[in-house]
DOTORKOL-944039 format. One record per residue (C-alpha): x negated, y negated, z negated. Coordinates in steps of 0.25 Angstrom, whole numbers. Last residue first. Layout:
BEGIN
+-------+-------+-------+
!    c1 !    c2 !    c3 !
+-------+-------+-------+
!     X !     Y !     Z !
...
+-------+-------+-------+
This chain:
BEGIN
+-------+-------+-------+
!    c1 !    c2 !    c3 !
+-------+-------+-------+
!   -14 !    41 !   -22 !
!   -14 !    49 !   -34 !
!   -12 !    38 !   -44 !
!    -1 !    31 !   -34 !
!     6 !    20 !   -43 !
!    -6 !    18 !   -54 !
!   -15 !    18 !   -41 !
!    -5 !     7 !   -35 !
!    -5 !    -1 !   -47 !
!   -21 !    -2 !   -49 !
!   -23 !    -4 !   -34 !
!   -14 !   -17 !   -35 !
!   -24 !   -26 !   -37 !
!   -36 !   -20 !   -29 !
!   -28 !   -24 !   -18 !
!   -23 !   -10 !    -9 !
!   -28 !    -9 !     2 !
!   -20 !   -15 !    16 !
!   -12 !    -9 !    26 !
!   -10 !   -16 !    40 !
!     3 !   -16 !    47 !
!     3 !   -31 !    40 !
!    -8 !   -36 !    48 !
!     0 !   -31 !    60 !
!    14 !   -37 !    53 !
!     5 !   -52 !    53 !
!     0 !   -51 !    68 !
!    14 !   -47 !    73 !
!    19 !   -60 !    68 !
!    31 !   -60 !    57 !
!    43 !   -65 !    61 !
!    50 !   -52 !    65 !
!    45 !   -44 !    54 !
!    56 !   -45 !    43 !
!    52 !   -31 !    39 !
!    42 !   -21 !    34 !
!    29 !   -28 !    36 !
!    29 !   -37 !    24 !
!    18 !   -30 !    14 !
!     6 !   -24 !    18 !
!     4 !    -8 !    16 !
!    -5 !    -3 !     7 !
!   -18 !     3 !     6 !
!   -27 !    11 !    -5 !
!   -42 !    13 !    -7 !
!   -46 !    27 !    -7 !
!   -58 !    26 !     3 !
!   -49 !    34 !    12 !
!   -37 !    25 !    12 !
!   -28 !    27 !     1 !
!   -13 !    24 !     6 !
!     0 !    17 !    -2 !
!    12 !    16 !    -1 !
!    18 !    28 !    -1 !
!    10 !    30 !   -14 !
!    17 !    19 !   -21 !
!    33 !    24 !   -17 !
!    27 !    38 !   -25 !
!    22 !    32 !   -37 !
!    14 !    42 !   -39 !
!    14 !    50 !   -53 !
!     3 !    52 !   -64 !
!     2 !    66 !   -69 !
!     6 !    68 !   -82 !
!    -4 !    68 !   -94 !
+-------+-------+-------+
């Protein structure tokens, strides 16, 4: 059986902290800034892990990862 491949737009996404969970960006901080408070696109700066939901589909996406 072939290898598996990586989607590769997926992988860029995503990062696997040491305990091997996976994080993400937040959504919404790209543009259209200006009438968002700075407290709201600092809590967005932050990256998040992965909900338990989507992990399946991002594991099928990046099997390597």
């Amino acid at each position: 059986m072939p290898k598996m491949k990586t989607r590769q737009s997926a992988a860029k996404r995503y990062e696997v902290t040491g305990s091997g969970k996976l994080r993400r960006r937040r959504a919404g901080k790209n543009h259209l800034l200006q009438h968002k408070s700075a407290a709201r696109k600092r809590s967005l700066s932050t990256k998040v892990e992965v909900s338990e939901t989507d992990l399946y589909k991002v594991t099928r996406q990046c099997p390597y990862l």
